[in-house]
C-alpha positions as CSV (number, residue, x, y, z in Angstrom):
1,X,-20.2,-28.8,-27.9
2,X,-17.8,-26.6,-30.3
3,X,-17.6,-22.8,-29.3
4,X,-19.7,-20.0,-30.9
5,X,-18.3,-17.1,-31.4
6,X,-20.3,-14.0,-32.8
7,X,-19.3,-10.7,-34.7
8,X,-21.9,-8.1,-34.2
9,X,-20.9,-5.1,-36.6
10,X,-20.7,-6.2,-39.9
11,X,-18.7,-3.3,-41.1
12,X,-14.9,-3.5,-42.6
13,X,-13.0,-4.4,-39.5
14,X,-16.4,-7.0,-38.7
15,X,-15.8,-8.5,-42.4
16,X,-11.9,-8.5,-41.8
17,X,-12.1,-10.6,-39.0
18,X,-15.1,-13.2,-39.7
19,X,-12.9,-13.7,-43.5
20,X,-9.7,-14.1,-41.1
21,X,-11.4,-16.5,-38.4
22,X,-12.4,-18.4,-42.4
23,X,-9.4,-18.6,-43.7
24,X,-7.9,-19.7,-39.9
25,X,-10.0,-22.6,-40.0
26,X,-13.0,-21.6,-38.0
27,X,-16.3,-23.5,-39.1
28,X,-18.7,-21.2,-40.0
29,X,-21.5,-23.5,-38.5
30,X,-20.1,-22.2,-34.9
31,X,-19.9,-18.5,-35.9
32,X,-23.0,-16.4,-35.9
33,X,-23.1,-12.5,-36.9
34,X,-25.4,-9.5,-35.8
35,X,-26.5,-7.5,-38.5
36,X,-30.0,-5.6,-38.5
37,X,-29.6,-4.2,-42.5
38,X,-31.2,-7.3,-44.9
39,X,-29.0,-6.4,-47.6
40,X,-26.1,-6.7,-45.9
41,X,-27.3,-9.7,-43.8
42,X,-27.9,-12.0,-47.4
43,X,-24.5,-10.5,-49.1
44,X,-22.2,-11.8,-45.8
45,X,-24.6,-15.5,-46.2
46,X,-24.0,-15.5,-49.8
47,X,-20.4,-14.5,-49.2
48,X,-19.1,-17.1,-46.4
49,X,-22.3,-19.7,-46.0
50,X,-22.2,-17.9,-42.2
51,X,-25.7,-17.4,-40.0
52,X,-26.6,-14.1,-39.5
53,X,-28.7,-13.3,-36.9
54,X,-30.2,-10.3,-34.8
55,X,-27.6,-9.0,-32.2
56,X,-29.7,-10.4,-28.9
57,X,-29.9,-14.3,-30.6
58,X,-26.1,-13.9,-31.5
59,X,-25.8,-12.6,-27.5
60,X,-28.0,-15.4,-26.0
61,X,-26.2,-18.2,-28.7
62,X,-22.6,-17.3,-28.4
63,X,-20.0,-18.1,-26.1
64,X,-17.6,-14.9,-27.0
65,X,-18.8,-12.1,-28.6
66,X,-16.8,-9.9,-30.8
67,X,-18.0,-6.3,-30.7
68,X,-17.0,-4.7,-33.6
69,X,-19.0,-0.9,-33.5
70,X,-18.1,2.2,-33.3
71,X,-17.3,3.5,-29.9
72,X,-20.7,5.8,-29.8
73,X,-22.6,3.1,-30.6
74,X,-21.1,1.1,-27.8
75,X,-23.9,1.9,-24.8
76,X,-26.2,1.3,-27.2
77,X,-25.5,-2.4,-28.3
78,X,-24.4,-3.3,-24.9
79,X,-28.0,-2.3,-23.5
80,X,-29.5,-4.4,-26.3
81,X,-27.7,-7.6,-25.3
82,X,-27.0,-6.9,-21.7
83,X,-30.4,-8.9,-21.1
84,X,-28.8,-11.8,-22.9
85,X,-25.8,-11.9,-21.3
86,X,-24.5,-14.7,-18.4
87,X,-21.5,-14.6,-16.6
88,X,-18.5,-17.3,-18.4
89,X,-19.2,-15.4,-21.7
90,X,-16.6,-13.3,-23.4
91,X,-17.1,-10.1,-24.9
92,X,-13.9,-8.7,-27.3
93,X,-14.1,-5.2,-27.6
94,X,-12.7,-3.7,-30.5
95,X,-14.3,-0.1,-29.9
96,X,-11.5,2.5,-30.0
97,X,-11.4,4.5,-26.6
98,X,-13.9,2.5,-24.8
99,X,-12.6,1.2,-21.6
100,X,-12.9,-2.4,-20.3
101,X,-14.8,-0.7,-16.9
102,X,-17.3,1.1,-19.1
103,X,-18.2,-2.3,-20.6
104,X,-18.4,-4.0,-17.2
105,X,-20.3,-1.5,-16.1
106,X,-23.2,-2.5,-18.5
107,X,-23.0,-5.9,-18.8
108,X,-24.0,-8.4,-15.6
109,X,-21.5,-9.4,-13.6
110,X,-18.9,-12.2,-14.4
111,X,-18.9,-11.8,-17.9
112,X,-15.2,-11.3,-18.9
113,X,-14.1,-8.2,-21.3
114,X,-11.2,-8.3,-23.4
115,X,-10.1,-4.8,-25.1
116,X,-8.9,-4.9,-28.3
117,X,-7.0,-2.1,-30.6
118,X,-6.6,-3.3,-34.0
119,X,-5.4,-1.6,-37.0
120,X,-6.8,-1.7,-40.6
121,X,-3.4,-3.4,-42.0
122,X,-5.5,-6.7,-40.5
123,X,-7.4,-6.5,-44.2
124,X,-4.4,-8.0,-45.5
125,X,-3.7,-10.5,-42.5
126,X,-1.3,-7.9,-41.5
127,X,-3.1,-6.6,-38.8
128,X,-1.5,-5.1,-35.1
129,X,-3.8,-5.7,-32.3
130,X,-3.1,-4.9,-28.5
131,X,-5.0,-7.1,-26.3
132,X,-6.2,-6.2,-22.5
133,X,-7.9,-7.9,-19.7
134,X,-10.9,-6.5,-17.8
135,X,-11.1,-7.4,-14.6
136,X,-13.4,-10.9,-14.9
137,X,-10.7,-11.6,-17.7
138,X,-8.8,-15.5,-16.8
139,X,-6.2,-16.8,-19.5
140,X,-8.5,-18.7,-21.1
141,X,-10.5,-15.7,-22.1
142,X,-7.2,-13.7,-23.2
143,X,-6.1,-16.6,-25.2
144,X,-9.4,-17.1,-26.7
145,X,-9.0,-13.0,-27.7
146,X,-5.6,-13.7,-28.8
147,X,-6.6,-16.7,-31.4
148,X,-9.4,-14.2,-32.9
149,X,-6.9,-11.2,-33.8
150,X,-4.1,-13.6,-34.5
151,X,-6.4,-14.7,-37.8
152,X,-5.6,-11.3,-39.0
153,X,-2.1,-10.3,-38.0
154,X,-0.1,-10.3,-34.9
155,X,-1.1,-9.7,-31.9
156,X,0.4,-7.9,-28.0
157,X,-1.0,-8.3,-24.2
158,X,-0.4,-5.2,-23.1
159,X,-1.8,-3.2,-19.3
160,X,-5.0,-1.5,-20.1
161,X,-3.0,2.0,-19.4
162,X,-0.7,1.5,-22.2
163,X,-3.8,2.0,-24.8
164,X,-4.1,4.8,-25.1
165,X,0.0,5.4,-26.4
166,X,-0.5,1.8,-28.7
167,X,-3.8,3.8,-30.0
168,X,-1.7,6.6,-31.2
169,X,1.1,4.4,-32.8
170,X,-0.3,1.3,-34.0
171,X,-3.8,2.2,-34.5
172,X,-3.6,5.7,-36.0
173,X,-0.2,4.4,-37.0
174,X,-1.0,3.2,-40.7
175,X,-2.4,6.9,-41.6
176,X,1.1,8.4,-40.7
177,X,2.4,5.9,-43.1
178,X,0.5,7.1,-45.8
179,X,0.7,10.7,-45.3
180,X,4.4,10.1,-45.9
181,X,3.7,7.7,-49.0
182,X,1.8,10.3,-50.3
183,X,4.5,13.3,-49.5
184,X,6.7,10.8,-51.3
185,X,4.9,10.1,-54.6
186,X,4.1,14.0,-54.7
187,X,7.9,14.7,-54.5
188,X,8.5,12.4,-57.3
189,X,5.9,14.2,-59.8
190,X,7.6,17.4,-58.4
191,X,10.8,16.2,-59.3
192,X,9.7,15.0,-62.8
193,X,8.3,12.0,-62.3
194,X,5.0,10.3,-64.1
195,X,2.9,10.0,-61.1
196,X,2.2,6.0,-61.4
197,X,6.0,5.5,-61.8
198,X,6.4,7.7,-58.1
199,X,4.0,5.1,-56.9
200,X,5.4,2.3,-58.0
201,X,8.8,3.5,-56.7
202,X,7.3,4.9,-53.5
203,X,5.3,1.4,-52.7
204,X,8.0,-1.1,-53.4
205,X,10.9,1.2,-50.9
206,X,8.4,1.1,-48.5
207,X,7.4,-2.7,-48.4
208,X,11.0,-3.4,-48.9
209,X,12.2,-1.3,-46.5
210,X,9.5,-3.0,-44.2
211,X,10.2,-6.7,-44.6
212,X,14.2,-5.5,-43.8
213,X,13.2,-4.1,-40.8
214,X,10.7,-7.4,-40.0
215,X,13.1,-9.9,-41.1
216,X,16.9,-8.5,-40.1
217,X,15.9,-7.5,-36.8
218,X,17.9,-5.0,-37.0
219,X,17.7,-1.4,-35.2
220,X,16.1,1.1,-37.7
221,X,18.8,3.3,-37.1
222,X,21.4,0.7,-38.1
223,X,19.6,0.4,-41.2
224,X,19.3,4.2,-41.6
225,X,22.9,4.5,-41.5
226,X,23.7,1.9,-44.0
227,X,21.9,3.9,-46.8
228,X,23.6,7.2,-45.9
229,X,26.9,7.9,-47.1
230,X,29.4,10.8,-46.0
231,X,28.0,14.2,-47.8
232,X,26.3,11.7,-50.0
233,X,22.2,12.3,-51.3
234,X,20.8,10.7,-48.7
235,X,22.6,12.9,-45.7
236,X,21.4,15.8,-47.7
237,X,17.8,15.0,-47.2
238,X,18.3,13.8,-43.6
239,X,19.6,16.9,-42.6
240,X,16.4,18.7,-44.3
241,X,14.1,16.2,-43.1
242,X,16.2,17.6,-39.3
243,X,15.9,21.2,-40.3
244,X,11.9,20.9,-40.4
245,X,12.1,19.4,-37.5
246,X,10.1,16.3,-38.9
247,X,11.0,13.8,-35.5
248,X,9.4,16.0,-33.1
249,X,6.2,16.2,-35.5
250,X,5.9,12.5,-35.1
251,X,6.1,12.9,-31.3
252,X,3.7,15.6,-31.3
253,X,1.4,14.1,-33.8
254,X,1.6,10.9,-31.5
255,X,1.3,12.7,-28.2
256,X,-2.0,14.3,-29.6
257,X,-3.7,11.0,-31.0
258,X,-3.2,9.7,-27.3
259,X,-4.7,12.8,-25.5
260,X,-7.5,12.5,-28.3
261,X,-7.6,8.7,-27.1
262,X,-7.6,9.5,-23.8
263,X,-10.9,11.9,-24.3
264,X,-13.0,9.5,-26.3
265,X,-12.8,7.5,-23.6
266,X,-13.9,9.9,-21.3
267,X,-16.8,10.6,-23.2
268,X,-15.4,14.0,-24.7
C-alpha cells in the first residue's frame, strides 16, 4: 500500500510544500491535508484535486505527518492528534524553535520526529531546509524528511544544536537579503535613479551575482575581489561599507536571531 503523507497547516509554507510534493510527482490520492476553515478547505480541493480532511483523520490515516503551524500553536495540535498517533509514524516539524524533545514529549512513544527549518525562498523551489533527527528518528524516516523538502529546494542534515545558528542564517536569512535590496534601490532613487529602473538594476546584480556564486564555486571573496579595482568605485564603497562597520552588524544581527531562536524554544 502507497505512503500517505499529510500537511496539517494549510498556510503559505503548508501550500509551498503540498504544490512542491505536486510538481515532484507525489499522487495526490496518497496526500491528505488538515484544515478546519471551509473556505480554505474547498479552495486547496479545487486547487490540486487533494483530500482535505480534519487534523485527527489526517493523524489516524497518514504514515508521516507534516506539521506546518506556528510554533505557539504547536502543544495545541500535537494534543489534538496525540490520541491518533502509533509508534512507526513520522511527524516533520517545520515549527521554528520547537525542539524535537518537546514534540516527543507529547506524542506516544516510538513515533519518530524530524525537525525541519525551512526558508520562504522554497515558494520558488528555491527553498533551504536543515533537517534533524529526534531521538526515534532511523534513516528511513530522515530520508523520507529529506524527499519532502527536497520538492522545494535543497536540503542539509545537520545536529539538532546547530539550529538554532542555521535559524538565524538560512531562515531569517532571506529578510537580511532584502533589507539590503531595499537599501540598494533606495540608493539608486537617491542617486537619481527612477525607482523601477533601481529595481530592475538592484534584482538582476543580485540573482546574477547569486547564480556566480552557486555555479563557479568560487569563494565570495575571490569574487569580491575581481570586481574591485585599485582606488577604483568599487574600493570606494567597500571601505565605507568598512567604516560603518557593516560585517560586524551581520554578526550581531545573526548572533541575536539565534539567542531569539534559542528563547522561542524555551518558551520565552
Amino acid at each position: 500500500m502507497a505512503q500517505q503523507t499529510a500537511i496539517l497547516g494549510a498556510g503559505v509554507m503548508g501550500e509551498t510544500l503540498l504544490s512542491g510534493l505536486v510538481r515532484a510527482g507525489r499522487r495526490v490520492d496518497n496526500l491528505l491535508v488538515g484544515e478546519k476553515r471551509a473556505e480554505r478547505a474547498k479552495e486547496l480541493e479545487d486547487r490540486y484535486g487533494v483530500a482535505v480532511v480534519s487534523n485527527l483523520e489526517a493523524a489516524t490515516k497518514a504514515d508521516t505527518l507534516a506539521l506546518v503551524v506556528k510554533p505557539q500553536d504547536m502543544a495545541d495540535l500535537l494534543r489534538e492528534i496525540a490520541p491518533a498517533l502509533r509508534p512507526g509514524q513520522l511527524i516533520v516539524s517545520l515549527a521554528a524553535g520547537i525542539t524535537t524533545a518537546f514534540i516527543e514529549s507529547h506524542v506516544p512513544d516510538g513515533v519518530a520526529v524530524v525537525r525541519v527549518m525551512p526558508n520562504t525562498p522554497a515558494l520558488v523551489d528555491e527553498g533551504m531546509a536543515a533537517i534533524s533527527p529526534g531521538s526515534h528518528c532511523d534513516e528511513h524516516h530522515l530520508a523520507e524528511a529529506e524527499a519532502l523538502m527536497a520538492s522545494v529546494g535543497k536540503v542539509l542534515r545537520i545536529p539538532e544544536r546547530q539550529q538554532d545558528a542555521v535559524t538565524a542564517i538560512s531562515g531569517s536569512g532571506p529578510a537580511y537579503i532584502f533589507f539590503v535590496v531595499e537599501s540598494m534601490i533606495e540608493a539608486g532613487v537617491h542617486l537619481g535613479l527612477p525607482r523601477a529602473t533601481a529595481t530592475d538594476l538592484v534584482v538582476q546584480t543580485l540573482v546574477g551575482s547569486a547564480k556566480m556564486l552557486r555555479e563557479t564555486g568560487t569563494h565570495p571573496t575571490v569574487l569580491r575581489e575581481q570586481v574591485t579595482s585599485p582606488a577604483g568605485t568599487t574600493a570606494a564603497a567597500l571601505r565605507e561599507l568598512e567604516i560603518h562597520r557593516v560585517r560586524a552588524a551581520f554578526l550581531a544581527a545573526m548572533e541575536a536571531a539565534r539567542d531569539r531562536s534559542r528563547a522561542l524554544a524555551e518558551g520565552s
